[in-house]
N, C-alpha and C positions, 0 to 999 in steps of 0.2 A: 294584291301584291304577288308575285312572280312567288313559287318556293326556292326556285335556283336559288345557291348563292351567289351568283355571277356580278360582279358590279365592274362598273365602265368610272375609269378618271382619267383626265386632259389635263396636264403640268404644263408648263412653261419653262426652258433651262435657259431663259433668256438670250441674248443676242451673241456675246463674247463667250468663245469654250471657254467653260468653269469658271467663269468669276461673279454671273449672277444667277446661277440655281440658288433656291431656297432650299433650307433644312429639310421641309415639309415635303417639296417637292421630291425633292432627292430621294427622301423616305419612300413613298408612292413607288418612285422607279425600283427601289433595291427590294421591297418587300410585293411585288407583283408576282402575276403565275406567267404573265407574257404583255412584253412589251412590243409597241409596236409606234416605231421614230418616222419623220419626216423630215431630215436633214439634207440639204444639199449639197453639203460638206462634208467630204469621206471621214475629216477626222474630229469631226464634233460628233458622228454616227460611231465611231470609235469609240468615245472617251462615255457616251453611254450605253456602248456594250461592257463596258468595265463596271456598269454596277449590277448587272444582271446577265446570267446564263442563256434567258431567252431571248432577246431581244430579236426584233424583225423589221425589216429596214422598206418603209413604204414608196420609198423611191422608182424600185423599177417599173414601178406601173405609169410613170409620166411616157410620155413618150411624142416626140414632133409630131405633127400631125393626127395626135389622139384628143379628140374632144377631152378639154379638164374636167365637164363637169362628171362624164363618162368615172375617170380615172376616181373624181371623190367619192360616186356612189360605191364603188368597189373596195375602196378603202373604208368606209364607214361597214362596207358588209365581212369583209375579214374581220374587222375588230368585234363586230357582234358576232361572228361566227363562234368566236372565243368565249365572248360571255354569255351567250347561251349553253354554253356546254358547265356554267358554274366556273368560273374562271376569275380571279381578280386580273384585270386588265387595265394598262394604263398607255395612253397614245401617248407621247411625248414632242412637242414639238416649239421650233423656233420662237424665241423672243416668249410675248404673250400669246396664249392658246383662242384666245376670244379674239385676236385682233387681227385683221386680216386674215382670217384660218376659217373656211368655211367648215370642212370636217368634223373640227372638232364641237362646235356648237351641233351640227347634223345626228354624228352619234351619242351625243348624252343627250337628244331630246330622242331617239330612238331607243336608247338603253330604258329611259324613263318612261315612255309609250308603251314599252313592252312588259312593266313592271321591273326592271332592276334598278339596283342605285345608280346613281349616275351623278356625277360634280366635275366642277372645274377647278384648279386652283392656279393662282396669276403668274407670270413671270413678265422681269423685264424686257420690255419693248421696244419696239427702233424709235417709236414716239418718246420714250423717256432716255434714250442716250441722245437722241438729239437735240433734246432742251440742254444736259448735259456739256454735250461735245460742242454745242455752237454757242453757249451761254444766252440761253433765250430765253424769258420768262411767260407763258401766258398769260399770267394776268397784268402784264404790263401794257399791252394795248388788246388786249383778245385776242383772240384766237377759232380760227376756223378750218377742220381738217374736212378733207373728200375724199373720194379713189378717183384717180385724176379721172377714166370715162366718164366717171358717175357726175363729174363737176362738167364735164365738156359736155358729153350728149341732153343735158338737161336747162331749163329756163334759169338763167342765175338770180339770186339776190345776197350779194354779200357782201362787208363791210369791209375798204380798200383804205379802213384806217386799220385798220386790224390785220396780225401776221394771220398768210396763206399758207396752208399745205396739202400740196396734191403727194399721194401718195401711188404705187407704183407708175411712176410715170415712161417709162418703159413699155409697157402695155397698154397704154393711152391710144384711145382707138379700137382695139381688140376686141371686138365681136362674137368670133369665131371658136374662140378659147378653146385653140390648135397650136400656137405658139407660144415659141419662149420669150420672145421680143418682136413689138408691134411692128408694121412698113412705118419709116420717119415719115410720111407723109400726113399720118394722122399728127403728130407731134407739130408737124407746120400748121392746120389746123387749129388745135391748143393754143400753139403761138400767137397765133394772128388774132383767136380771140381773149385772149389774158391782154394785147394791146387796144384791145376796146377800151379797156379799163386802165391801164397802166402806161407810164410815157417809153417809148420804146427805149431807153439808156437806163432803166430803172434796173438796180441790180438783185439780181436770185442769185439761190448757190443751190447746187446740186448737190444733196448729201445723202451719205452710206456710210450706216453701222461698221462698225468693225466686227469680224466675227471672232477671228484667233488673235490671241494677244501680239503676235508677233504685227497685227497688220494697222496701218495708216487709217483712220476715219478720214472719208472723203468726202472734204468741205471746197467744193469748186464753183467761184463767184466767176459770174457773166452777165451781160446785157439783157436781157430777157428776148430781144430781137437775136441771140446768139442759140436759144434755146433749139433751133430745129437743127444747127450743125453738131450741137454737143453729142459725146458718147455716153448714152443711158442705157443701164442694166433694168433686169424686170425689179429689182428690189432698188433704184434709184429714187429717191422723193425730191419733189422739187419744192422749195420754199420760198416763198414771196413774204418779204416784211412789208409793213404800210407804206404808201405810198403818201398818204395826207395825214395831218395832222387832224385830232378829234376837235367837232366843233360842240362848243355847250349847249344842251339844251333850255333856250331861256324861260320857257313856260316852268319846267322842271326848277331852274336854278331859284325863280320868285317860289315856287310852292315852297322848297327847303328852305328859303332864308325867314319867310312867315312863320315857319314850323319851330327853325331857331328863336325866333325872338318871343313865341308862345312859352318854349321852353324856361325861357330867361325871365321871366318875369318870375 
């Protein structure tokens, strides 16, 4: 074990300024030696420089045309930079810290490799206001989530009785991880093959978190053949509910009714 006292922690302040940080988390941020946020929003990077003196804003290192993966490794080496000097450090970032957030998984298995502490702790995420905001249950038909490339570029198997969700679908397509928004071309792509599977009038919505309370959740229902003219953001997900009804499994349904009537005896 490291003798530094330097330790690394990943919060979540959730999706909406300030209405879902946890206690805990909050904690973390006010009692830190240096913080260091990834907000895209001036004034959610705002509202957690108000619980701490140090805070440091990992924003400016995005930049058009800068490979991302470039920009995370630099940000995972400022935040060690810190905890190796003996530092309590704490990254701070959008919604849940594990979801979607390469970074933060990156530097607490770097903090831990190198002997410090290193944890994570959860905040709400764009997947739990959108059960929320669109009233959808997973275990009502299941449920299967992707990163929309990782669903497009790869062999599918998956169950079109069951609600879909590609998540940023904005960057569907994106390769290059240079931009902030893919060419729609890739997005026509997607299209064409989500109707392998689906009857083209079958209806998705495009949906986004709200971030500040003042703002709209954006729940916008279209044709799924409408999907390559829609306007999608890099934080857009795109949702697919079943399209088929679930069929029984009969071999399954006889093994449980023999097991019932074992029972009953």
């Amino acid at each position: 074990m490291n003798n530094q006292s330097g330790s690394m922690v990943c919060v979540g302040v959730g999706m909406t300024l300030g209405s879902h940080i946890c206690p805990l988390s909050r904690s973390h941020i006010e009692q830190a030696d240096v913080v260091f946020c990834s907000m895209s929003d001036q004034y959610v990077e705002e509202w957690v420089m108000s619980m701490n003196s140090d805070v440091r804003s990992l924003q400016p290192l995005y930049s058009e045309g800068k490979d991302r993966r470039q920009t995370y490794r630099e940000m995972v080496e400022l935040m060690m930079a810190e905890v190796r000097q003996g530092k309590k450090v704490v990254g701070a970032f959008y919604g849940h810290p594990g979801v979607f957030a390469l970074v933060p998984h990156k530097v607490i298995k770097q903090a831990r490799e190198e002997g410090f502490a290193g944890h994570m702790e959860p905040g709400v995420s764009a997947e739990d206001c959108l059960y929320a905001d669109m009233g959808l249950d997973p275990g009502s038909h299941g449920c299967a989530h992707y990163e929309a490339s990782q669903f497009l570029m790869n062999e599918k198997c998956f169950d079109t009785t069951a609600l879909l969700v590609l998540w940023q679908i904005g960057m569907v397509g994106d390769r290059q991880h240079k931009k902030f928004i893919a060419d729609g071309r890739y997005r026509k792509v997607l299209q064409d093959c989500l109707l392998d599977y689906y009857p083209a009038d079958h209806q998705v919505a495009l949906y986004e978190a709200a971030v500040l309370p003042v703002e709209r959740v954006r729940i916008e229902w279209m044709r799924i053949d409408q999907l390559f003219e829609a306007n999608v953001y890099q934080h857009s997900t795109l949702v697919v509910p079943p399209a088929k009804k679930k069929s029984p499994d009969q071999k399954i349904a006889q093994l449980m009714k023999e097991i019932d009537q074992e029972l009953s005896l």
